[in-house]
TORVORO-327052 format. One record per residue: x, y, z of N, C-alpha, C in turn. Coordinates in steps of 0.2 Angstrom, whole numbers, plus 5000, padded with zeros to 4 digits. Layout:
BEGIN
<r <X, Y, Z>, <X, Y, Z>, <X, Y, Z>> ...
//
This chain:
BEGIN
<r <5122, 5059, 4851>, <5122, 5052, 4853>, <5120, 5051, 4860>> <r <5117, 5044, 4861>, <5115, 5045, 4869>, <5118, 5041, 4872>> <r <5123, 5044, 4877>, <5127, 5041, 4880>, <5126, 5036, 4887>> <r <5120, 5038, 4888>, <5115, 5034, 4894>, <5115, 5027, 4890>> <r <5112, 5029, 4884>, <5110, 5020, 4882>, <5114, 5017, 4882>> <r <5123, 5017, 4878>, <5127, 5012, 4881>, <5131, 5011, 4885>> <r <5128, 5012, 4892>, <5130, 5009, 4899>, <5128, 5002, 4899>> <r <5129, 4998, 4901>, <5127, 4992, 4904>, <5124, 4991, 4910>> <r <5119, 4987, 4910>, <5112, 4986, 4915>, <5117, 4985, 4919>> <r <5116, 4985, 4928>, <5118, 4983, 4934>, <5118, 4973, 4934>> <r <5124, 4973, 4935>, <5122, 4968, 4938>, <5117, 4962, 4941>> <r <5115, 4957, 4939>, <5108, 4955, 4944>, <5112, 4952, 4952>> <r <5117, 4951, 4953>, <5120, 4948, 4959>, <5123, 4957, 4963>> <r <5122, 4962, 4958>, <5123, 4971, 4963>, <5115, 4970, 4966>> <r <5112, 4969, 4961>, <5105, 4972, 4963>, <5103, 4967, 4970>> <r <5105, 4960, 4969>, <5102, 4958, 4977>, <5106, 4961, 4980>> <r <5112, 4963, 4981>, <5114, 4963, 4989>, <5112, 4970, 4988>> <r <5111, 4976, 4983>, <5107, 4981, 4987>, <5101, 4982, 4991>> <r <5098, 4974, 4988>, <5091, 4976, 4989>, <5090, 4971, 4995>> <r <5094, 4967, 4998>, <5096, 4963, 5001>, <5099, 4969, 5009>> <r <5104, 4973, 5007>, <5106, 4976, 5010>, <5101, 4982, 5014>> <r <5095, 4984, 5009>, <5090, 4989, 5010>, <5086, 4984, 5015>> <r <5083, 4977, 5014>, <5080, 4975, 5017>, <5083, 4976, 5026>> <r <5089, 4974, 5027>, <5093, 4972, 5033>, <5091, 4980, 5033>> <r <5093, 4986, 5031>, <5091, 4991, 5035>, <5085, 4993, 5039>> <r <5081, 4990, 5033>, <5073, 4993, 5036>, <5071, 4989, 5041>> <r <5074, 4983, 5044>, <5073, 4977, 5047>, <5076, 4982, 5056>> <r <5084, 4985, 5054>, <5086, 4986, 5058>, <5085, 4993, 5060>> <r <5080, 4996, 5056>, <5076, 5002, 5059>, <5071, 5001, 5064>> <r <5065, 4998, 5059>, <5060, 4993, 5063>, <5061, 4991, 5071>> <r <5069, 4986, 5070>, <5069, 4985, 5077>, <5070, 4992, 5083>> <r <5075, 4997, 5079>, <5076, 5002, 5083>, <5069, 5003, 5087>> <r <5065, 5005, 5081>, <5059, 5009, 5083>, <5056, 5006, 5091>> <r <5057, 4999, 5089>, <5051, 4996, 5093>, <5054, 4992, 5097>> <r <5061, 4992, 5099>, <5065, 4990, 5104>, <5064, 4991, 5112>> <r <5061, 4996, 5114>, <5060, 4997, 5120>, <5053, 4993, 5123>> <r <5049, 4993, 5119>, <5044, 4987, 5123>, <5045, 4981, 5122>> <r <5048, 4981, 5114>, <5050, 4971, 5115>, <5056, 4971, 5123>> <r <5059, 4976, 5125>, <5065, 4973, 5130>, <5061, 4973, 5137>> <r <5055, 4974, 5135>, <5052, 4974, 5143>, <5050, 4966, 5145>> <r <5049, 4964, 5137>, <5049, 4957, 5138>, <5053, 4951, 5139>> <r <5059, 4954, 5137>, <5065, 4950, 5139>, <5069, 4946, 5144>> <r <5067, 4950, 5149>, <5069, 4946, 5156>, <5067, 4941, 5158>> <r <5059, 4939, 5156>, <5052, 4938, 5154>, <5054, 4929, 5153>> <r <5054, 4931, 5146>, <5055, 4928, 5140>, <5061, 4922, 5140>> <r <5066, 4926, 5143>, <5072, 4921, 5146>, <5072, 4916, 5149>> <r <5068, 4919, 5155>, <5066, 4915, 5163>, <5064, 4911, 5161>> <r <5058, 4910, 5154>, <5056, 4903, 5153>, <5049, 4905, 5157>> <r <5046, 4909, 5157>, <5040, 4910, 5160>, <5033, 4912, 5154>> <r <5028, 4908, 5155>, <5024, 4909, 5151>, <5021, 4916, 5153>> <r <5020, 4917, 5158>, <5013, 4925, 5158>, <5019, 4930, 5159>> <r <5019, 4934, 5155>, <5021, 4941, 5152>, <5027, 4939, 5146>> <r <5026, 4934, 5143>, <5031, 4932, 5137>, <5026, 4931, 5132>> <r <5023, 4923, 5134>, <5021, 4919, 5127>, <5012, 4923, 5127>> <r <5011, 4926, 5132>, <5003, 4927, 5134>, <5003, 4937, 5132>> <r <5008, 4938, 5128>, <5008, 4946, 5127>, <5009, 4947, 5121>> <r <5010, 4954, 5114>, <5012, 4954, 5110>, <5017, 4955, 5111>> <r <5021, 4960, 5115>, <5027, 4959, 5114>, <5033, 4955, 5115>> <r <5029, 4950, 5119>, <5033, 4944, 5121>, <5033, 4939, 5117>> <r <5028, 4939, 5111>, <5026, 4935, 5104>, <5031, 4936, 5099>> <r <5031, 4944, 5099>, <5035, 4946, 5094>, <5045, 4944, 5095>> <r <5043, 4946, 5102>, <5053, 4945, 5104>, <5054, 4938, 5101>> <r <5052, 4934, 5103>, <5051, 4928, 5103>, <5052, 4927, 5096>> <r <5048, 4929, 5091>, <5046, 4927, 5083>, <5055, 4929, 5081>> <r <5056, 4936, 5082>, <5063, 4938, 5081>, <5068, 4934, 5083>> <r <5068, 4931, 5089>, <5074, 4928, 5092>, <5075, 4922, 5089>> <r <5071, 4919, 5084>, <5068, 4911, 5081>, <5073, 4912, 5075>> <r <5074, 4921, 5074>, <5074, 4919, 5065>, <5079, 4915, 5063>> <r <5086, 4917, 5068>, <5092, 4914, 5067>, <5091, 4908, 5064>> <r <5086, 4902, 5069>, <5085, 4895, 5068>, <5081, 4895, 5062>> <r <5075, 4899, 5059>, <5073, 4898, 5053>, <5077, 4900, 5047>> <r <5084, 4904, 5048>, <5086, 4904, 5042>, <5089, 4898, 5040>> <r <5092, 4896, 5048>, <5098, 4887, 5049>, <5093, 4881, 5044>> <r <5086, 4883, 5046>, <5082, 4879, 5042>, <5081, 4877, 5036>> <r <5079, 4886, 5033>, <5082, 4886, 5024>, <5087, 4883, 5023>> <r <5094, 4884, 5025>, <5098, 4883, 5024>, <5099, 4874, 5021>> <r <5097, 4870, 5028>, <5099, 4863, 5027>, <5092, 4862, 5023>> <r <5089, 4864, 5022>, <5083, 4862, 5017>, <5086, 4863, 5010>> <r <5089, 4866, 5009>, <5090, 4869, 5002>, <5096, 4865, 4999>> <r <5100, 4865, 5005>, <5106, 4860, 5005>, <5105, 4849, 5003>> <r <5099, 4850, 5006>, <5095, 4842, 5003>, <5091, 4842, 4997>> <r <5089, 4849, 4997>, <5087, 4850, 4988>, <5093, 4849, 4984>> <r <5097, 4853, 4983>, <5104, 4855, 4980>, <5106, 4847, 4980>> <r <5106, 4844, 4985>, <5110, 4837, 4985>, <5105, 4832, 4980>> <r <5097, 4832, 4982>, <5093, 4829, 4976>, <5093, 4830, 4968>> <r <5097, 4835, 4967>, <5097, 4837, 4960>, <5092, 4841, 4960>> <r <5092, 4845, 4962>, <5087, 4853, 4961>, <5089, 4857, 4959>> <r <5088, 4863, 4956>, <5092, 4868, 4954>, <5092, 4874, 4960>> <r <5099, 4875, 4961>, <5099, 4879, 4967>, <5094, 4885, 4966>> <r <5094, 4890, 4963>, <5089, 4896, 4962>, <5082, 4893, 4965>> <r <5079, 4885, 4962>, <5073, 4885, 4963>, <5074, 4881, 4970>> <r <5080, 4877, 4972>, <5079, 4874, 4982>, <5079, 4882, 4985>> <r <5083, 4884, 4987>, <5082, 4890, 4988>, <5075, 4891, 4989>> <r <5072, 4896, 4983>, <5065, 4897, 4983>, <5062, 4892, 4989>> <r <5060, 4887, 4986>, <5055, 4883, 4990>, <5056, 4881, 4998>> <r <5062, 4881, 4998>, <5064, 4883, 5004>, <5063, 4887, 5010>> <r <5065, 4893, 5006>, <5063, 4900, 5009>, <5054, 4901, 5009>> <r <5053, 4898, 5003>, <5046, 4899, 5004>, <5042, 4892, 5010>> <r <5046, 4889, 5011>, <5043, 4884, 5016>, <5042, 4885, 5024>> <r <5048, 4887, 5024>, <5049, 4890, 5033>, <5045, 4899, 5034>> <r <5046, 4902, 5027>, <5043, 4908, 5030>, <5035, 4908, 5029>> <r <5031, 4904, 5028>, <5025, 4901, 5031>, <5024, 4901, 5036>> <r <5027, 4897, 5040>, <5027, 4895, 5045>, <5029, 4899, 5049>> <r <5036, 4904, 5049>, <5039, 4906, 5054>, <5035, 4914, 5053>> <r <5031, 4916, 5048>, <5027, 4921, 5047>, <5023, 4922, 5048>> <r <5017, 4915, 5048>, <5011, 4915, 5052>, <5010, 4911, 5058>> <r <5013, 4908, 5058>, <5011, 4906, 5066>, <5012, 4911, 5074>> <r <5016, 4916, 5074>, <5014, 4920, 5077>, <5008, 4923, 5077>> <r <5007, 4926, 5070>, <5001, 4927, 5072>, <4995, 4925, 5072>> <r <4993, 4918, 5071>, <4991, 4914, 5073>, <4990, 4912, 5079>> <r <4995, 4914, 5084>, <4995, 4914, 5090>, <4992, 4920, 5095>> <r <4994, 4926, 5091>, <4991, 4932, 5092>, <4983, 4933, 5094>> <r <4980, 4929, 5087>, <4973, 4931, 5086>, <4970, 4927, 5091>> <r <4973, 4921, 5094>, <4971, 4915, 5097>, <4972, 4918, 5105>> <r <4975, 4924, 5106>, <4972, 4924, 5114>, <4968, 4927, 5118>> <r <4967, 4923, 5123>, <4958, 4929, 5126>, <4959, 4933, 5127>> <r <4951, 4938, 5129>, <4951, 4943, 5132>, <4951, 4943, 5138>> <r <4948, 4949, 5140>, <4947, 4948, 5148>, <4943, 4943, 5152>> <r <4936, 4941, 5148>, <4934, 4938, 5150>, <4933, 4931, 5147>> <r <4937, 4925, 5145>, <4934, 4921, 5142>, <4932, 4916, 5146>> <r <4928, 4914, 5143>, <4921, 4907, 5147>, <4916, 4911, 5149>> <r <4917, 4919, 5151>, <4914, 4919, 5153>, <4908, 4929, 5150>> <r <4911, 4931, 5145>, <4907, 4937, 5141>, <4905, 4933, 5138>> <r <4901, 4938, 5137>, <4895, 4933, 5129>, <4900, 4938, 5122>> <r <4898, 4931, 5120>, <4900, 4930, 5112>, <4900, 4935, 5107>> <r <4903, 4938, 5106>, <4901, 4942, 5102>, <4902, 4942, 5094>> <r <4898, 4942, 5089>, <4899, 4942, 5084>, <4897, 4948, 5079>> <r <4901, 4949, 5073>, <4899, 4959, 5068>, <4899, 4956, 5063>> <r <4892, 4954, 5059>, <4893, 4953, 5053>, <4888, 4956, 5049>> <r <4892, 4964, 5049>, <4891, 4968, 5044>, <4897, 4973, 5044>> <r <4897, 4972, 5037>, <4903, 4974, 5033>, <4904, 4980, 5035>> <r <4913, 4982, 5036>, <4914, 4989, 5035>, <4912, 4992, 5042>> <r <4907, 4989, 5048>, <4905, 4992, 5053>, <4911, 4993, 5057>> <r <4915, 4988, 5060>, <4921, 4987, 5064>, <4925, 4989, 5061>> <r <4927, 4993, 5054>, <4932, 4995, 5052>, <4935, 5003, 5055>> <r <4931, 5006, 5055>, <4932, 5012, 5061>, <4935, 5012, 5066>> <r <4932, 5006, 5069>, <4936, 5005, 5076>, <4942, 5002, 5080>> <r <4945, 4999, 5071>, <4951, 4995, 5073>, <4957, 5001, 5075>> <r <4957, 5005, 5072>, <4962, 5011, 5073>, <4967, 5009, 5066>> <r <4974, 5011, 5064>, <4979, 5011, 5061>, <4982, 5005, 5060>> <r <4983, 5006, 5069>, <4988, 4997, 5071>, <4984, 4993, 5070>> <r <4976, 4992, 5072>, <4973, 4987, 5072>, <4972, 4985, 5063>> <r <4973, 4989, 5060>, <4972, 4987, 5051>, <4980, 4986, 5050>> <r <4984, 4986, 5051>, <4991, 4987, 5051>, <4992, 4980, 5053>> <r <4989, 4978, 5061>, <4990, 4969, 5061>, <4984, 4965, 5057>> <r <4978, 4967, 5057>, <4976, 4961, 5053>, <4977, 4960, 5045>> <r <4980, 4966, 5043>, <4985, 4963, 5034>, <4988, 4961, 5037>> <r <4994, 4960, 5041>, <5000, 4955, 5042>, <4997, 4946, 5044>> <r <4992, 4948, 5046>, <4989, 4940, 5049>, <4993, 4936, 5044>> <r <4989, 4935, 5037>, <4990, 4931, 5034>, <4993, 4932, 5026>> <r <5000, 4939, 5027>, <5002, 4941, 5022>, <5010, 4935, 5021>> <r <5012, 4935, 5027>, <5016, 4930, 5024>, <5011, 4923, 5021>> <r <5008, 4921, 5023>, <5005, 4914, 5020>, <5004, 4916, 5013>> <r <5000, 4921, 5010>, <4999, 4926, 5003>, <5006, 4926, 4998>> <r <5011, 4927, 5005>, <5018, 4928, 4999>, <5021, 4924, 4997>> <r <5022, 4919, 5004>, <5026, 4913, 5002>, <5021, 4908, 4999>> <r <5016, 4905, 5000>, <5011, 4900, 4998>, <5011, 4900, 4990>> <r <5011, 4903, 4985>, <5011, 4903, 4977>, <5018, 4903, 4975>> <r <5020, 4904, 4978>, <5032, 4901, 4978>, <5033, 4896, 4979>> <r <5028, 4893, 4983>, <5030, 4885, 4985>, <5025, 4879, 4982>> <r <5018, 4882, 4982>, <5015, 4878, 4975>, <5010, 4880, 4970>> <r <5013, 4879, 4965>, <5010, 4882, 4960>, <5003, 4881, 4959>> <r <4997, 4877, 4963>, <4991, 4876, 4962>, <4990, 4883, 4965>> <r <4993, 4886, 4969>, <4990, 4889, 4974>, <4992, 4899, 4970>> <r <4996, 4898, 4964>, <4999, 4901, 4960>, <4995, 4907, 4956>> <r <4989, 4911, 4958>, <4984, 4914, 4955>, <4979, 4918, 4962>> <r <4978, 4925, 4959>, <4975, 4930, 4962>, <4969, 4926, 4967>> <r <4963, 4923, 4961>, <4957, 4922, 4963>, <4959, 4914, 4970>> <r <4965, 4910, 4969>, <4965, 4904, 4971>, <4966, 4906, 4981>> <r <4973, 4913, 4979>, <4974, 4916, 4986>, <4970, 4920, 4988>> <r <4964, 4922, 4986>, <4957, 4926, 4988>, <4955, 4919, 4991>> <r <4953, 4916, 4990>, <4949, 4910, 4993>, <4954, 4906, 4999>> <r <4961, 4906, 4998>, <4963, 4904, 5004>, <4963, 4908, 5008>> <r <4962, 4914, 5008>, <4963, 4919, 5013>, <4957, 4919, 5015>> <r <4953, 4921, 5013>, <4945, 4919, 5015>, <4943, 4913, 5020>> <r <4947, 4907, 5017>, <4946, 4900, 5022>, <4949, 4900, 5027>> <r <4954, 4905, 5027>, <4958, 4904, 5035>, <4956, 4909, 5038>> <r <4954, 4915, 5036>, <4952, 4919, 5042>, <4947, 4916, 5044>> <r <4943, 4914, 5039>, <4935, 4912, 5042>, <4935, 4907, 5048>> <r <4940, 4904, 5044>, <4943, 4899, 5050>, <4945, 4900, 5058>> <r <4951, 4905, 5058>, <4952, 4908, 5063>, <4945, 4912, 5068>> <r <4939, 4916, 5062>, <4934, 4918, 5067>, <4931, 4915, 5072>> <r <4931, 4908, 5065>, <4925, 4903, 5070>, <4929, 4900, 5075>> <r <4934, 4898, 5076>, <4940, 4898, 5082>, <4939, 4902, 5088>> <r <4938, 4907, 5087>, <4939, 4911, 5091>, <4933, 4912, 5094>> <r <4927, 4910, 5091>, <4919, 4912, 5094>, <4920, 4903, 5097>> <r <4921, 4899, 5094>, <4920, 4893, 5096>, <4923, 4890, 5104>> <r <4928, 4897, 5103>, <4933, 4893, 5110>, <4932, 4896, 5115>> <r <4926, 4902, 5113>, <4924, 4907, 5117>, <4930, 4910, 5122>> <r <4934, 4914, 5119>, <4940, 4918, 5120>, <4938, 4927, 5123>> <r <4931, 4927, 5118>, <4929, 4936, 5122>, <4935, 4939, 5115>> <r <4932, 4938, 5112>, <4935, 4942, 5106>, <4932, 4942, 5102>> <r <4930, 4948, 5098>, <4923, 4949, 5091>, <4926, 4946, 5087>> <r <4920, 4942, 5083>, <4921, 4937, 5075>, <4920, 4940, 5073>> <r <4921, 4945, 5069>, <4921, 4952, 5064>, <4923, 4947, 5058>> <r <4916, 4951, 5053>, <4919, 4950, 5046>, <4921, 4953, 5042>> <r <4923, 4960, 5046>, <4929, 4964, 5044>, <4933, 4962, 5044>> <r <4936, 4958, 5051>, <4943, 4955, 5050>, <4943, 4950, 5044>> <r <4939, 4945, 5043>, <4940, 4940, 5038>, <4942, 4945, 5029>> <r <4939, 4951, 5031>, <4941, 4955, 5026>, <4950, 4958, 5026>> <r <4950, 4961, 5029>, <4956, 4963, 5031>, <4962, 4959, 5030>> <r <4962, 4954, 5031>, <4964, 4950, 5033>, <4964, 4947, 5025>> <r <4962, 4946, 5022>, <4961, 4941, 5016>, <4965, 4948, 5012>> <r <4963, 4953, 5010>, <4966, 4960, 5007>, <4975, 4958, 5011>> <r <4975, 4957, 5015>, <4982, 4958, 5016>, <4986, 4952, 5013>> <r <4982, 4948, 5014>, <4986, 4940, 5008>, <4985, 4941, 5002>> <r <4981, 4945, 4998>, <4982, 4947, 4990>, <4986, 4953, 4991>> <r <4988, 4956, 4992>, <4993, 4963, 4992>, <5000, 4958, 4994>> <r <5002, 4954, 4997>, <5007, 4950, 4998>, <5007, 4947, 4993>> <r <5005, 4942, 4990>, <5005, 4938, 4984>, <5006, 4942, 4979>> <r <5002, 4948, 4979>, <5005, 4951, 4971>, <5012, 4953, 4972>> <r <5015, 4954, 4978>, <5021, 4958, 4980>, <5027, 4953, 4978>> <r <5025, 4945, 4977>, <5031, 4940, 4977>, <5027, 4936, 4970>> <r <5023, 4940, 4966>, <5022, 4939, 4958>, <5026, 4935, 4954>> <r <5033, 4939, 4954>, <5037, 4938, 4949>, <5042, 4933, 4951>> <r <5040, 4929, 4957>, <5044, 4923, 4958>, <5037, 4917, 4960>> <r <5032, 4917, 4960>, <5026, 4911, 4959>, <5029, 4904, 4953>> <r <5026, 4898, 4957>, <5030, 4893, 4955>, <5024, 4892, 4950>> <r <5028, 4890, 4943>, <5022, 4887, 4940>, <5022, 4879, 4939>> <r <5018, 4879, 4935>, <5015, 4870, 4933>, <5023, 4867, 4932>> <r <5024, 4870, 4926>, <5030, 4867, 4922>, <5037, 4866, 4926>> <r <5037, 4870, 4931>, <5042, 4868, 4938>, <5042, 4861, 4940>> <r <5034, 4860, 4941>, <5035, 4852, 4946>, <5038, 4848, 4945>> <r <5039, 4845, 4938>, <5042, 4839, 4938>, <5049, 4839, 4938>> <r <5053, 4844, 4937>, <5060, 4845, 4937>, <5062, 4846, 4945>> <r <5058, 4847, 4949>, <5059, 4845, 4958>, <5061, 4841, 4958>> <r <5057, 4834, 4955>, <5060, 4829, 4956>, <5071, 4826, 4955>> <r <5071, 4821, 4960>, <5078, 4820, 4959>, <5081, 4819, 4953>> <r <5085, 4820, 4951>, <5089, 4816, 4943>, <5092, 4812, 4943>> <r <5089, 4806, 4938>, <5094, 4799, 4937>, <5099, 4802, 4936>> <r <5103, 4795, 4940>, <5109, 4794, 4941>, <5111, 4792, 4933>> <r <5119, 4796, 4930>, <5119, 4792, 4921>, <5121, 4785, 4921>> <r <5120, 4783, 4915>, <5118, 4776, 4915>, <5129, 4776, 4914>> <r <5130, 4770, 4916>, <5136, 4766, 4916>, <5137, 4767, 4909>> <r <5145, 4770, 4906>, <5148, 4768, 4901>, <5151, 4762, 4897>> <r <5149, 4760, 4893>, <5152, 4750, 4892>, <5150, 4747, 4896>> 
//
């Protein structure tokens, strides 16, 4: 007889907080690691000074972490006016969490990509548009930040709407945005390469993040149950 099979499955409310709990550690390792240059930016940061803060990476970052406190306050009272419209909590939530971590995931680095080089206005333009050529010379880190560009937008984007709910649909947004961002970045003449490797990397990092949040994708037949619920009709 197998004594393994009549154990009962774990919990699904054990399984979040372990995996809830593993998240908070990896978070709290992460920060170990890389604590000592976000703290250079700190004093910075405080003072309410633009140059060595909002004009750095580590001062972008400090900054992105310091927000989250207020991005979670966000889900929260978002979820809390879903819940109160007649939403089903599992799904306010969801949409919720998917609506501020958009935001509060890409717009850093959005920020990021968007600042000059040494010389803007005034290097020539540079543009790489043959594949694969500039991938050599990004380094580790540099492929390491251009999948995070637009991997939150990838993860949360298909959990919050379901048009957006399919591999080929997030290939194409990812594609639209980086391309987006390149020609930004040549248009505003900033002295930084429009690489269509990044447009590649960069799109690769939004489909490996959407596959990663698969099993919570909003479908069609969601929509209309967002909507509030009548009020029931009067008795007699």
């Amino acid at each position: 007889m197998d004594h393994n099979a009549s154990l009962p499955a774990p919990p699904r409310r054990l399984r979040r907080i372990v995996l809830l709990g593993l998240a908070i550690l990896g978070s709290a390792g992460a920060a170990f690691v890389v604590r000592r240059p976000l703290m250079m930016s700190a004093p910075v940061c405080a003072a309410g000074r633009w140059h060595g803060c909002f004009d750095t990476f580590n001062g972008v970052v400090l900054m992105t972490l310091a927000a989250l406190p207020l991005a979670l306050l966000v889900v929260w009272v978002l979820a809390r006016v879903r819940r109160a419209a007649g939403v089903a909590p599992a799904r306010a939530w969801r949409m919720s969490l998917a609506e501020v971590g958009m935001v509060h995931g890409t717009v850093p680095f959005l920020w990021l990509t968007m600042m000059p080089g040494a010389g803007p206005g005034t290097a020539a333009r540079r543009v790489s548009l043959v594949p694969l050529r500039d991938l050599v010379t990004m380094g580790p880190l540099g492929i390491a930040g251009n999948l995070l560009v637009l991997a939150s937008l990838g993860f949360f984007a298909p959990m919050r709407f379901a048009a957006l709910a399919s591999v080929p649909r997030i290939l194409a947004l990812g594609v639209g945005c980086s391309t987006l961002i390149e020609t930004a970045q040549y248009v505003l003449w900033l002295d930084r390469v429009s690489s269509v490797d990044d447009v590649l990397v960069n799109t690769v990092g939004a489909v490996l993040a959407a596959l990663a949040s698969r099993r919570w994708w909003r479908t069609a037949a969601e929509v209309p149950s967002d909507r509030p619920r009548p009020a029931p009709a009067p008795v007699g």
